[in-house]
C-alpha positions as CSV (number, residue, x, y, z in Angstrom):
1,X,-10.3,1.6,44.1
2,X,-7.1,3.1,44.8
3,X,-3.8,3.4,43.2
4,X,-0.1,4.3,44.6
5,X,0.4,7.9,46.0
6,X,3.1,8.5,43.3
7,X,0.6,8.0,40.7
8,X,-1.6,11.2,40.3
9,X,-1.9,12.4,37.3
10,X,-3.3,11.2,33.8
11,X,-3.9,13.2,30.5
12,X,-6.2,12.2,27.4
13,X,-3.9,13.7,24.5
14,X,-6.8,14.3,21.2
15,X,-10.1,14.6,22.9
16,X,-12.0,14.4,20.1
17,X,-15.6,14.5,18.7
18,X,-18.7,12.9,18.1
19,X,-19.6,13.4,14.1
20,X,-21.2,11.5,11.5
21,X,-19.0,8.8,9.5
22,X,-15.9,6.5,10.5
23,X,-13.5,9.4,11.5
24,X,-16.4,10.9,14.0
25,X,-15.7,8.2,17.1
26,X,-14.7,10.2,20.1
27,X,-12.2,7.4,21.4
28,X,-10.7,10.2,23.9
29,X,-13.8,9.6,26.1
30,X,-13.2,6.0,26.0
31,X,-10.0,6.5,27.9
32,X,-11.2,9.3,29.7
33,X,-13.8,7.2,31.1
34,X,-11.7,4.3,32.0
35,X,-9.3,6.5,33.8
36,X,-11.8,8.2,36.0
37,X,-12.8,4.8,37.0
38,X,-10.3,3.8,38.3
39,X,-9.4,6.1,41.4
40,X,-10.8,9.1,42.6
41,X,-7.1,10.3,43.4
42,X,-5.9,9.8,39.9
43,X,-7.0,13.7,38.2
44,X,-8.0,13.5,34.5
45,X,-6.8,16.2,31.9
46,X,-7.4,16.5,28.4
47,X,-5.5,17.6,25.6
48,X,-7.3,18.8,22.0
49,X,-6.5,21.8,19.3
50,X,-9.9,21.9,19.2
51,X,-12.0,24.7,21.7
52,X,-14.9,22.7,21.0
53,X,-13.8,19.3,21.5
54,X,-11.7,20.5,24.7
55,X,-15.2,21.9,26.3
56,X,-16.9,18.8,25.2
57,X,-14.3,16.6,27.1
58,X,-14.4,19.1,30.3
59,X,-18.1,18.9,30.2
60,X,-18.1,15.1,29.9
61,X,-15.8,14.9,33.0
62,X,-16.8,17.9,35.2
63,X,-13.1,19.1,34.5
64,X,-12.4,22.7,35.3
65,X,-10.8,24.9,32.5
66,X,-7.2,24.4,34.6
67,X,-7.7,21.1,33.4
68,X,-7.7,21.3,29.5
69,X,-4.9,22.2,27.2
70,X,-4.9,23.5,24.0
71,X,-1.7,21.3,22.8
72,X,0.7,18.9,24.5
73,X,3.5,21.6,24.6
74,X,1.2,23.4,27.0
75,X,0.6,20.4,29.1
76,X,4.2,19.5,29.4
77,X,5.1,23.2,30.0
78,X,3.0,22.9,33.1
79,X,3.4,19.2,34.5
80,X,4.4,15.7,33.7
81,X,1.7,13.5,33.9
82,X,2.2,10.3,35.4
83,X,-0.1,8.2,32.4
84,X,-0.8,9.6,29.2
85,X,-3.0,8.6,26.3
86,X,-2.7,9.3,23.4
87,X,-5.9,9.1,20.8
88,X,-4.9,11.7,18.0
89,X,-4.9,10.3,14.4
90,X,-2.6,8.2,13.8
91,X,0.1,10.1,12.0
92,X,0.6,11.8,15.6
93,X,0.8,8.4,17.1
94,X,4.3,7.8,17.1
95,X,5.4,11.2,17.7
96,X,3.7,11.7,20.2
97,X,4.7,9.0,22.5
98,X,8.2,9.7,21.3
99,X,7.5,13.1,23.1
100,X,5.9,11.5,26.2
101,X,8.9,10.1,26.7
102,X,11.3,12.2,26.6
103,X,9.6,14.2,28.2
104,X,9.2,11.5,31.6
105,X,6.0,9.9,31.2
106,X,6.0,6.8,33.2
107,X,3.2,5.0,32.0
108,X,1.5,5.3,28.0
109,X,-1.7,3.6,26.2
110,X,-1.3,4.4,22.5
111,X,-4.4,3.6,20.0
112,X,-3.8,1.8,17.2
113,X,-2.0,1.9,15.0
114,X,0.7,2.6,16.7
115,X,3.1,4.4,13.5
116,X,2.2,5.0,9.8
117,X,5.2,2.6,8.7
118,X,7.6,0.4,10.4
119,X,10.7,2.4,10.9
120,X,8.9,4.0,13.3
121,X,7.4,0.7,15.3
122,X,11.1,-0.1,16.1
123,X,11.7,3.3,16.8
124,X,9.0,3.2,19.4
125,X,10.1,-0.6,21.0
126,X,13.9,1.0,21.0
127,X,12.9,4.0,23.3
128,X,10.6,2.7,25.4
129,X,13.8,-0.5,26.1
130,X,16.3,2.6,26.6
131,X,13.6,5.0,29.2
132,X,11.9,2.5,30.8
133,X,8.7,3.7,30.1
134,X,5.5,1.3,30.2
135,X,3.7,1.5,27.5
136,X,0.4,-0.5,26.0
137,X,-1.8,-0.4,23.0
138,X,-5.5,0.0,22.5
139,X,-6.0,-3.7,22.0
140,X,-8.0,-4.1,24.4
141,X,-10.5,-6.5,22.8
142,X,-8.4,-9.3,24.5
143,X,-9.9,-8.9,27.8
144,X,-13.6,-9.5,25.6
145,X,-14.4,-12.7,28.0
146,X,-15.2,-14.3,24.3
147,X,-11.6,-14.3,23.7
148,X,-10.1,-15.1,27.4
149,X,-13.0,-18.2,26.3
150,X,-11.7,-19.0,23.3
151,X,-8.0,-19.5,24.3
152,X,-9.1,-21.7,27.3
153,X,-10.7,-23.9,25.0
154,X,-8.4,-23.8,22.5
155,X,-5.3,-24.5,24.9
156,X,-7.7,-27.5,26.5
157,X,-6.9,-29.1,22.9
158,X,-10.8,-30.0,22.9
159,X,-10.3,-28.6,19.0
160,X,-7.1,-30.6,17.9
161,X,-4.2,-29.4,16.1
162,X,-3.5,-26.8,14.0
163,X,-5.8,-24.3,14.7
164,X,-6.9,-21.9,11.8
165,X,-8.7,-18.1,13.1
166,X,-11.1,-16.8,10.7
167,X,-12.0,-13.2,11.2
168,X,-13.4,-10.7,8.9
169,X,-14.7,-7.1,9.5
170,X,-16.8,-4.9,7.3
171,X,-18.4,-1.8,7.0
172,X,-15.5,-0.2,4.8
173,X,-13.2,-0.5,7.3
174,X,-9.7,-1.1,7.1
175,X,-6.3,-3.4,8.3
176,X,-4.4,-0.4,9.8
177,X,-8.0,1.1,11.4
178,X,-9.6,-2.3,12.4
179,X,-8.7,-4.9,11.4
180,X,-5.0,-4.6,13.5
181,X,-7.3,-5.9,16.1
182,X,-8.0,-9.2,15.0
183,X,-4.2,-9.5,13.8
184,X,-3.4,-8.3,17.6
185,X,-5.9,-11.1,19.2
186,X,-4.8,-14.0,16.8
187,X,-1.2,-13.1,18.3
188,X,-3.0,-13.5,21.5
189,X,-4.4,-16.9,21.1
190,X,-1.4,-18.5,19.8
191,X,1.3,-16.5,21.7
192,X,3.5,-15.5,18.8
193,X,3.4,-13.5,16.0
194,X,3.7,-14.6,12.6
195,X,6.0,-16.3,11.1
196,X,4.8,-14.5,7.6
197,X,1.8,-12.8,6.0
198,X,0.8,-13.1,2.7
199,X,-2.1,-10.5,1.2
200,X,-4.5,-9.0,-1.6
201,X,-5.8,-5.9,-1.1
202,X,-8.0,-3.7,-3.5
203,X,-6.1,-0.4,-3.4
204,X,-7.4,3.4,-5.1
205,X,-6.6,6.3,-3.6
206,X,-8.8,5.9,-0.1
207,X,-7.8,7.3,3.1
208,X,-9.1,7.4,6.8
209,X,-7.7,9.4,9.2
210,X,-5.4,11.3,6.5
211,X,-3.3,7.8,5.9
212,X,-3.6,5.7,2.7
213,X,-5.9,2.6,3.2
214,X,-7.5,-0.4,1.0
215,X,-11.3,-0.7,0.0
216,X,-10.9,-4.5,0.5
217,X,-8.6,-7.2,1.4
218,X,-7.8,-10.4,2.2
219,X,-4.7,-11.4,4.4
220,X,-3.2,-15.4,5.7
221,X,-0.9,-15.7,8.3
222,X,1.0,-18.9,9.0
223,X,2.1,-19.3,12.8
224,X,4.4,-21.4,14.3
225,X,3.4,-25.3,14.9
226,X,1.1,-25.0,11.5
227,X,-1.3,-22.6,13.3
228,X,-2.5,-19.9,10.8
229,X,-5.1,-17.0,10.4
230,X,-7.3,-15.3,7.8
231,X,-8.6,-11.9,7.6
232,X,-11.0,-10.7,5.6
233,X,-11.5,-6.5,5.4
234,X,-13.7,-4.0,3.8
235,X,-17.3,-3.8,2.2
236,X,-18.6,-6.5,4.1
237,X,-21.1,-7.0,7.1
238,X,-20.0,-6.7,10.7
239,X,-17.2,-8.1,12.4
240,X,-16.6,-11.6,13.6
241,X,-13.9,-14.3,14.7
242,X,-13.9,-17.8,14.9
243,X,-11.4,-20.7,15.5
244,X,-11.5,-23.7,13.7
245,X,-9.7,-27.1,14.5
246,X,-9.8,-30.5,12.9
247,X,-11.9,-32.0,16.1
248,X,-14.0,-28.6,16.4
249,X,-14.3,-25.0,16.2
250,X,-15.9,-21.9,18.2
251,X,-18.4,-19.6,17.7
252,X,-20.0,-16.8,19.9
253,X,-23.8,-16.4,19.8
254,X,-25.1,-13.8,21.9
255,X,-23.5,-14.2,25.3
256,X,-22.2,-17.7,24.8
257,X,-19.3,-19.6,23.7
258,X,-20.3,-22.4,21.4
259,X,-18.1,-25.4,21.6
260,X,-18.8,-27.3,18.5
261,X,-17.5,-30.9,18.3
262,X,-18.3,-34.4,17.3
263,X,-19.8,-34.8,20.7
264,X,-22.7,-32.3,19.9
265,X,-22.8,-28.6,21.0
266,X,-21.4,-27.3,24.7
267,X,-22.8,-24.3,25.8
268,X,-20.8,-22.0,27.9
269,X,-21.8,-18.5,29.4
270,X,-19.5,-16.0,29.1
271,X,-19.1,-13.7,31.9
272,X,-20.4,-9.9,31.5
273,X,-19.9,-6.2,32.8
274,X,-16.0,-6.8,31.6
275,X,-15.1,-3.2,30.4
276,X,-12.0,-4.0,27.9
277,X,-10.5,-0.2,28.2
278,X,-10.2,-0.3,32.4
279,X,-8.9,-3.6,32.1
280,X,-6.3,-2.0,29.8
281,X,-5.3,0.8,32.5
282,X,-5.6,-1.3,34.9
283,X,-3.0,-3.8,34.0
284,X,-0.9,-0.7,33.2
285,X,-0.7,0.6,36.4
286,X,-0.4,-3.1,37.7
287,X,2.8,-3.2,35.3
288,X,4.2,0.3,36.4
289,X,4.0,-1.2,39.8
290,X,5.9,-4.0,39.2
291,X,3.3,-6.2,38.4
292,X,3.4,-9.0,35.7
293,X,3.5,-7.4,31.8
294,X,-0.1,-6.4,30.4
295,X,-1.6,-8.4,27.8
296,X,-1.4,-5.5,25.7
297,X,2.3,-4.5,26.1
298,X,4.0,-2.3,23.5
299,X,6.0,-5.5,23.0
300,X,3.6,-8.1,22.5
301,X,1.2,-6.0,20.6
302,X,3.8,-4.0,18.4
303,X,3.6,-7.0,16.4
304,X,-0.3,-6.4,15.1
305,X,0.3,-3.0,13.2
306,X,4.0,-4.6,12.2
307,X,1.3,-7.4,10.3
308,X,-0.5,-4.6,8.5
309,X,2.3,-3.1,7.0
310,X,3.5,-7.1,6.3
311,X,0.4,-7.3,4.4
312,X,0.7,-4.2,2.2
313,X,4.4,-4.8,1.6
314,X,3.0,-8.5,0.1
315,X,0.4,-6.8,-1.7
316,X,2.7,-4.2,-3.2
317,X,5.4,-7.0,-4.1
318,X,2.9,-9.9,-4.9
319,X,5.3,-11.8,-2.3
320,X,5.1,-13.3,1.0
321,X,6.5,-11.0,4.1
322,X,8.7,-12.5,6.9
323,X,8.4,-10.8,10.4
324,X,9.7,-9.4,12.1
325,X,9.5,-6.3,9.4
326,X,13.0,-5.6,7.4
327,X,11.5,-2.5,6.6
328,X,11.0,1.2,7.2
329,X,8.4,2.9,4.7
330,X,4.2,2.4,4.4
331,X,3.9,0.0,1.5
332,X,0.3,1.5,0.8
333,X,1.7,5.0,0.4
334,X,4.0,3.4,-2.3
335,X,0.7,2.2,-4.1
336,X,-1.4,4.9,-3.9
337,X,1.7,7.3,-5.1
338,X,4.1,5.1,-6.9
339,X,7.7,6.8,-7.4
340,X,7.5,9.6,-10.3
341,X,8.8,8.4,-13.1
342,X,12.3,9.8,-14.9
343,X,9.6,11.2,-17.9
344,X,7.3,13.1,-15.0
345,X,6.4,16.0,-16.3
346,X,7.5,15.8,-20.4
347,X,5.4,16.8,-22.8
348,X,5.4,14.1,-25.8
349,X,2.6,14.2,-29.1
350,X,1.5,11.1,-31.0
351,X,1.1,11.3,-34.1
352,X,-1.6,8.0,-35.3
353,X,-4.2,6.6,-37.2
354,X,-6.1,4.0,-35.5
355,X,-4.4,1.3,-36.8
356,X,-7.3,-0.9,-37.7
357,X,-9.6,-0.3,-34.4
358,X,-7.2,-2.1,-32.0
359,X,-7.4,0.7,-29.6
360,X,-3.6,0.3,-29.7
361,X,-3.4,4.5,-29.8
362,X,-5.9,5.0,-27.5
363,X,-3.8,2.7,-25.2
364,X,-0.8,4.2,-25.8
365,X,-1.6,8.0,-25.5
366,X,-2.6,6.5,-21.6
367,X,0.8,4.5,-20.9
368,X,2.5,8.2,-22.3
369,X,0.1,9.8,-19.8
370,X,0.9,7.6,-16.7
371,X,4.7,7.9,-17.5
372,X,4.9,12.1,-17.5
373,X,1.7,13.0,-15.3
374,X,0.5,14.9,-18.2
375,X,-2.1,14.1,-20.9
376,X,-0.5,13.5,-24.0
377,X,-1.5,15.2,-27.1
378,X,-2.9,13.1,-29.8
379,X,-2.9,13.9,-34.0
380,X,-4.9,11.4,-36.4
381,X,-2.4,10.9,-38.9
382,X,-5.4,10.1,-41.2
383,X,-6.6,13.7,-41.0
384,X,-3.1,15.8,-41.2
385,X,0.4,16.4,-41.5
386,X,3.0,17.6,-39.0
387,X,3.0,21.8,-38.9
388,X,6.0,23.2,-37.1
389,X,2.9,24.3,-34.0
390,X,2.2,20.9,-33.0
391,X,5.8,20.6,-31.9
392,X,6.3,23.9,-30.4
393,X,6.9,22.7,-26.6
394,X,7.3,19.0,-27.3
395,X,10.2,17.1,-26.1
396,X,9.4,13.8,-27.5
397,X,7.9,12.6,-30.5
398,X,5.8,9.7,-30.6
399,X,4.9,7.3,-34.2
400,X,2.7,4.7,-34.1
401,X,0.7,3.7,-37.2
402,X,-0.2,5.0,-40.0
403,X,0.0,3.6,-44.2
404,X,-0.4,7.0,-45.7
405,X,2.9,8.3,-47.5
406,X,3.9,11.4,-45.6
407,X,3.5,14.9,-47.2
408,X,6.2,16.8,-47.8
409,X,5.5,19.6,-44.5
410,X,5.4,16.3,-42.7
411,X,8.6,15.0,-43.5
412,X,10.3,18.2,-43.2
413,X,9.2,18.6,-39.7
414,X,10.2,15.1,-38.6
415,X,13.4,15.5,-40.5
416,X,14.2,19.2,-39.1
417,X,13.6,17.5,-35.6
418,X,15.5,14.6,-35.8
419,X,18.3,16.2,-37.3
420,X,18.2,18.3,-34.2
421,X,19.2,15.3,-31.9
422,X,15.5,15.3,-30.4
423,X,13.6,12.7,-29.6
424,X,12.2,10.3,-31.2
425,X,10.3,6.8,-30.6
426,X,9.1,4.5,-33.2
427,X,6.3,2.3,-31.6
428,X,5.2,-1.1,-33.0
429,X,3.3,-0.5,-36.5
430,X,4.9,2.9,-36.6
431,X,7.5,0.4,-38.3
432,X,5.4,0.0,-41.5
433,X,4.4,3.5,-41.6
434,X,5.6,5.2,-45.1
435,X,6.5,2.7,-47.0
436,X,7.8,5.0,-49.6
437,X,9.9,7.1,-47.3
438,X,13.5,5.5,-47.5
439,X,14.9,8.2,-45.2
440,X,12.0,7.4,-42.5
441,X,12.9,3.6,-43.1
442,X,16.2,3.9,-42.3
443,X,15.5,5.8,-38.9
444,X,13.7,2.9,-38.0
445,X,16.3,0.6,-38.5
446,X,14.1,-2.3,-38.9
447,X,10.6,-2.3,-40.8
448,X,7.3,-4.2,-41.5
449,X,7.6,-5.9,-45.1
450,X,4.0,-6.2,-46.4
451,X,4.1,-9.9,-47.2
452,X,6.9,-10.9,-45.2
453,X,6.6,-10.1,-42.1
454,X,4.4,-11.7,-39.8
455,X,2.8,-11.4,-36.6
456,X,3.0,-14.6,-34.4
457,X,-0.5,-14.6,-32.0
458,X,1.4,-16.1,-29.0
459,X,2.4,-14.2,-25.7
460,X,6.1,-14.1,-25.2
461,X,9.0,-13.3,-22.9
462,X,10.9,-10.1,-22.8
463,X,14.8,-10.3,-22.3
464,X,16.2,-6.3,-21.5
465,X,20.2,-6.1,-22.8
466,X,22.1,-4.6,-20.4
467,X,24.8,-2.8,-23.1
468,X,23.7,0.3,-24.8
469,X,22.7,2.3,-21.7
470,X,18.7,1.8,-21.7
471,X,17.5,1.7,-18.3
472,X,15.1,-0.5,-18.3
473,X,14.1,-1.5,-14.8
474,X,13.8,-5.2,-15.5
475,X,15.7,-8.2,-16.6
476,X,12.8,-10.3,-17.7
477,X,9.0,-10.0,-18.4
478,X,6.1,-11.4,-19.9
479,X,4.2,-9.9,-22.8
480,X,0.6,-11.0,-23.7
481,X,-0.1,-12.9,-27.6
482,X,-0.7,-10.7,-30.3
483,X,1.9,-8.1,-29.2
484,X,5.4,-9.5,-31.8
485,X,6.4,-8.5,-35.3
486,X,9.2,-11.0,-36.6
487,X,10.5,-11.4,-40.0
488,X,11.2,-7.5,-40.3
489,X,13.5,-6.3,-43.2
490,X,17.0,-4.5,-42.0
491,X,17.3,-0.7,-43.1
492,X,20.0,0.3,-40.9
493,X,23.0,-0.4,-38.4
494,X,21.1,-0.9,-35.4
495,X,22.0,-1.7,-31.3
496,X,19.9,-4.6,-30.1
497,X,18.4,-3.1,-26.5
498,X,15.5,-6.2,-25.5
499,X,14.4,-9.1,-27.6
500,X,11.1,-11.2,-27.5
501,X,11.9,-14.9,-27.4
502,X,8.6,-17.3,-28.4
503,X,8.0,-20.0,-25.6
504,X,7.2,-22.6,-28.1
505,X,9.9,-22.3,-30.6
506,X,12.7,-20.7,-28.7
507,X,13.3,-18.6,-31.7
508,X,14.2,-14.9,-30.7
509,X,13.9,-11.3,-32.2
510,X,14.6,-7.4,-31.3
511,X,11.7,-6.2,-28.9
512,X,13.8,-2.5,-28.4
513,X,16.5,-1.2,-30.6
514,X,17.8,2.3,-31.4
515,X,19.5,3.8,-34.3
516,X,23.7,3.7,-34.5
517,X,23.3,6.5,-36.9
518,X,20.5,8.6,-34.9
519,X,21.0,7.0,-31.4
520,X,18.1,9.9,-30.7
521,X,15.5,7.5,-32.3
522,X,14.4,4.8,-30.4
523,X,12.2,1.8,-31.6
524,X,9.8,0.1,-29.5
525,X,8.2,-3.0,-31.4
526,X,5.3,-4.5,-28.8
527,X,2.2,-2.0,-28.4
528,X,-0.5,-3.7,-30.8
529,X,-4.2,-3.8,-28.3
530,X,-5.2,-1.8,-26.1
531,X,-5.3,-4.2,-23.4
532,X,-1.5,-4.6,-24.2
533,X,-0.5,-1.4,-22.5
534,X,-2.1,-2.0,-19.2
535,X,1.5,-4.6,-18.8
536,X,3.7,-3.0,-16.8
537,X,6.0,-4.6,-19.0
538,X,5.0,-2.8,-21.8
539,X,4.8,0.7,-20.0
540,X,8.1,0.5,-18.0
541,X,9.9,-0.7,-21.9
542,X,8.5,2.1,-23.8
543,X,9.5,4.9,-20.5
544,X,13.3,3.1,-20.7
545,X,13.3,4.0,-24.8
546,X,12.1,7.2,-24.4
547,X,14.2,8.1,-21.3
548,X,17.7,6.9,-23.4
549,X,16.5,9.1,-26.2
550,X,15.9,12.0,-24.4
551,X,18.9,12.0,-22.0
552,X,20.8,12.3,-25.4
């Protein structure tokens, strides 16, 4: 083969190694071997922090050490190389062909995925438009002859119309580390991108390759002309990809391209020896030399990462994504580490009995945790009083249930801290704690009346008031049945700050409410199961009554 005699010199930017597990794929030597092959006049170089990875690359290649470089300001210092590849992980990506380019790079293959969100996609399309620089993405499954196959057919119309892909890959593998492939080749086959994704995912606190990933998902696309796609990820088995059609679909078995129709099954060979990475460089250089635009341009394939970070978006917002992208962070990164809340980092104490089993305490001591990052201390208000230590360090007190009357060390403690303008939150059947204690009754403003209150077993909606200065971070929610007190008996001037309306009868009482005599107590009414506080609802109410009580 041969290539133009302004084209001399290629570099393989992360090397990398051959270990155990799904971070241990050497994909340098991929490239490296698909740019050896395809001149003799085109010298290799390789690029790696790593000594050992840097001999194993020269060793693989029968390069000399005047051929290896410890980092890419090294390479650069010495030459510009004509192509580059770049195979770090991904968080170097983007920054790296940034780099490249500036630094005069004509020609660059990035892996996938290209950036860790999408302000840095357009980033990458605006700079390559404004140098001029060719650039393609390890996509190179497209020039799979299964797939060249499968669009022939397809386009022959043999299948009818719409077309629906169905591909799945396993092996706890993930959309930005795999399964951008199969979002890349359904691009392919129907020459467009998305017109929007919509996704599930199961998200914890995984990550590959230092970036946040899901253990599981599932993600549709829906294509122009009705076309659409679905992508199944995670612990599965194998990969696959199939196209379905109301007249027919396609399947590969072994070396063949089923064609299954009404007419029976067609059998048709598909070619082999196709090596997908050298026909990636060499439509490259074909490009750089004028040619017609590769397959796997940076602008037709920007579009398959762009859908992964469509799909986490919609799994973050339960929504449906338009592309192209309207935005610029990692929507998984969001998930994994949601924004701290305004409590991070208080310490509160709960002081509760167990209010009749309903785990109600248990649940709330986690929805305090989960709002300040810090486990919340817990006293049995069956067992003990308030001592002035339990307090020492607190900034917020919590009361949720208990029947006993209150000792006198207790009250003086609650009183000495209220009194104090600290914080204070009254939380569901914290309302019909004392029953004796007048001064507690009127802090609460409004209290359970043994007899008259009741407790309607019936989910409801949840309407936040926008008056008093309670940021709650919601207009509306839902809250699940079993979770209302209404009929409660008025102790105090109060400021209404949410009410509960009941579906059924339209009727509506105070959810949230704080004191117009001690506007540092706050009352939170909903809180009664456990299950309960797993609502963001319920958590994101409780942190907007405590956050107006302690800003105070």
């Amino acid at each position: 083969m041969s290539t133009t005699s302004s084209l001399k010199k290629a570099a393989v930017i992360g090397c990398g190694k051959f270990v155990e597990g799904q971070e241990g794929w050497a994909i340098g030597h991929a490239h490296g071997g698909a740019i050896s092959a395809l001149s003799d006049e085109l010298e290799l170089y390789g690029v790696d922090l790593s000594p050992e990875n840097l001999v194993a690359f020269g060793d693989r290649f029968s390069l000399s050490e005047e051929r290896l470089f410890a980092s890419s300001d090294a390479l650069y210092a010495s030459f510009t190389p004509d192509i580059v590849a770049i195979c770090t992980w991904p968080k170097l990506h983007a920054p790296m062909a940034m780099e490249a380019m500036e630094r005069g790079v004509k020609g660059i293959v990035i892996e996938k995925p290209i950036a860790l969100d999408a302000g840095e996609i357009q980033m990458l399309l605006n700079k390559a438009a404004e140098s001029g620089t060719h650039i393609s993405v390890a996509h190179q499954r497209v020039y799979d002859p299964y797939y060249q196959s499968c669009k022939r057919v397809a386009r022959s119309g043999v299948l009818g119309k719409p077309l629906t892909v169905n591909a799945r890959v396993g092996d706890n593998w993930d959309v930005l580390s795999w399964t951008t492939h199969w979002f890349a080749m359904a691009n392919y086959l129907f020459d467009s991108a998305p017109e929007y994704v919509l996704a599930g995912m199961d998200v914890s606190d995984k990550r590959i390759y230092q970036q946040a990933v899901e253990n599981a998902s599932i993600v549709f696309a829906e294509y122009p002309d009705q076309h659409s796609a679905q992508f199944l990820t995670g612990p599965l088995s194998g990969a696959s990809f199939s196209i379905r059609g109301p007249e027919g679909m396609l399947l590969r078995e072994g070396n063949e391209l089923l064609v299954l129709t009404a007419k029976g099954v067609e059998r048709q060979p598909l070619p082999s020896g196709t090596d997908g990475f050298q026909e990636l460089y060499r439509e490259l250089l074909a490009e750089m030399q004028g040619g017609r635009e590769s397959l796997c341009s940076l602008q037709r394939c920007a579009s398959a990462t762009e859908m992964a970070y469509a799909a986490q978006e919609s799994a973050r917002s339960a929504r449906k994504v338009s592309l192209p992208l309207a935005l610029d962070y990692a929507p998984l990164e969001l998930m994994q580490h949601p924004p701290r809340s305004a409590l991070y980092g208080k310490n509160f104490l709960l002081y509760a009995d167990a209010h009749f089993g309903s785990g109600g305490r248990e649940g709330l001591a986690e929805a305090l945790e989960r709002l300040s990052g810090k486990a919340t201390r817990v006293i049995d208000a069956e067992q003990q009083g308030l001592q002035a230590a339990d307090v020492k360090g607190i900034d917020g007190i919590v009361i949720y249930h208990t029947q006993s009357e209150a000792d006198e060390a207790t009250r003086e403690q609650l009183r000495s801290w209220v009194e104090s303008g600290k914080a204070l939150a009254i939380v569901h059947a914290g309302l019909g704690a004392w029953p004796e204690w007048s001064e507690y009754q009127r802090w609460c403003g409004l209290i359970w009346e043994w007899g008259v209150s009741s407790h309607p077993h019936s989910p409801v909606h949840l309407n936040t008031e926008t008056r008093h200065g309670v940021p709650f971070p919601y207009r509306q929610g839902w809250l699940p049945k079993d979770e209302v007190f209404i009929q409660l008996k008025a102790c105090a001037e109060l400021n209404i700050d949410a009410s509960v309306e009941i579906p059924e009868s339209g009727e509506q009482y105070p959810a949230a409410w704080h004191s117009d005599s001690r506007p540092n107590i706050g009352c939170w009414m909903p809180g009664h199961l456990r299950s309960s506080w797993k609502v963001t609802a319920m958590i994101e109410g409780l942190g907007a009554v405590l956050q107006r009580t302690l800003s105070l």
